[in-house]
C-alpha positions, 0 to 999 in steps of 0.5 A: 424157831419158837419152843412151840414149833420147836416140840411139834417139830419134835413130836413129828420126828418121834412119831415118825420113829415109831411109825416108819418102815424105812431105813433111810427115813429112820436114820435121818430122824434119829440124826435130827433128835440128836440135835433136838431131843437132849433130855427129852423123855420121849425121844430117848424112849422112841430111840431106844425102841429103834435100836431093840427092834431094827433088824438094820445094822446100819439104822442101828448104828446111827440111833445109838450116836444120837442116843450118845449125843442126848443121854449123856448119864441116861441110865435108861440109855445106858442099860440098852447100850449095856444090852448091846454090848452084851448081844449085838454083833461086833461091829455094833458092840464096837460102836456101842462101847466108843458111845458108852465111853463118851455117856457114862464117865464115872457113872456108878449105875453103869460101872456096877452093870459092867462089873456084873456082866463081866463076871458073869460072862464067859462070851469073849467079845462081851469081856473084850468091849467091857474091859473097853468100856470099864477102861474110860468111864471109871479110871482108877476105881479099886472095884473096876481095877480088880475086875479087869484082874480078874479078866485077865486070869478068866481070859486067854484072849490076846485082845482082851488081855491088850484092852486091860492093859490099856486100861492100867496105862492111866492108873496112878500106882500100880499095887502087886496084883495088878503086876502079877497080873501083868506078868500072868499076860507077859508069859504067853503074850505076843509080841504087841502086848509085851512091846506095849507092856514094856514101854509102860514100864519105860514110861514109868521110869523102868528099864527092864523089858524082859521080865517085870519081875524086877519091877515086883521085886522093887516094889516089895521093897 
């Protein structure tokens, strides 16, 4: 296919984003610009136009995908997924933050939004699926660290407090806030998340399941 026939290609596709009605027809065309559209103004525009105004679920769903596979450290692509991850319904939250995960590693733009909405925020599936997103795009950042601590004192939340601990799981050296933090989770935490607390602390050469108190202690040494 010529460049030229590939951007009429292109061009129809957009147009027909901005002008169909029909649910089935959007989600086909937002499928194909994700193929064709990576770094295409105009399409990343048209899509996000679709996934602030579909009243479908579904539709939304498969532009957000294709937004994942074309606005790779987009900011204006993170900023709606950002938006959805803060007002969308939960199965769209849980969408939005596994594509996040995959467009923003490392990404300073969307990590500073995330802190923000997390402190902000006093909505539970918004702090659920920021502690998510924050746990794959910026492992090991001290400012992204301190916010899931502060997450996890702010929340009382079984399933929030289980997204934070997985995000510690990758982190180098633990330092004593991030412990007290988890001793904070392990006085009223079920039993998944002790169980899983517990083979962290296998994993890095710990015995002591019971209680991370010893852990502290070895580490005030």
């Amino acid at each position: 296919m010529s460049n030229q026939q590939e951007q009429y290609n292109i061009d129809f596709l957009v147009q027909q984003l901005r002008t169909s009605q029909d649910n089935a027809v959007l989600k086909q065309t937002a499928k194909h610009l994700g193929f064709l559209g990576a770094n295409n103004p105009d399409v990343i525009a048209a899509l996000i136009h679709v996934v602030r105004t579909t009243i479908d679920e579904p539709t939304r769903w498969t532009v957000i995908q294709s937004l994942s596979e074309i606005g790779t450290d987009n900011n204006d692509v993170i900023q709606t997924l950002i938006e959805q991850l803060n007002t969308a319904r939960v199965p769209t939250r849980r969408i939005t933050a596994q594509n996040l995960a995959k467009i923003a590693v490392g990404n300073q733009y969307a990590i500073t939004i995330l802190i923000s909405l997390a402190q902000i925020t006093e909505e539970e599936h918004t702090r659920q699926y920021v502690a998510y997103s924050l746990g794959f795009i910026a492992k090991g950042n001290r400012e992204v660290v301190n916010t899931l601590i502060d997450l996890i004192y702010k929340s009382s939340n079984e399933y929030t407090h289980n997204l934070c601990v997985d995000a510690f799981t990758n982190l180098g050296e633990w330092n004593k806030d991030i412990i007290d933090a988890l001793i904070h989770i392990n006085q009223t935490a079920e039993f998944y998340t002790r169980f899983k607390m517990n083979r962290m602390l296998k994993k890095r050469g710990y015995t002591s399941y019971s209680s991370f108190r010893p852990f502290l202690e070895k580490i005030k040494e």
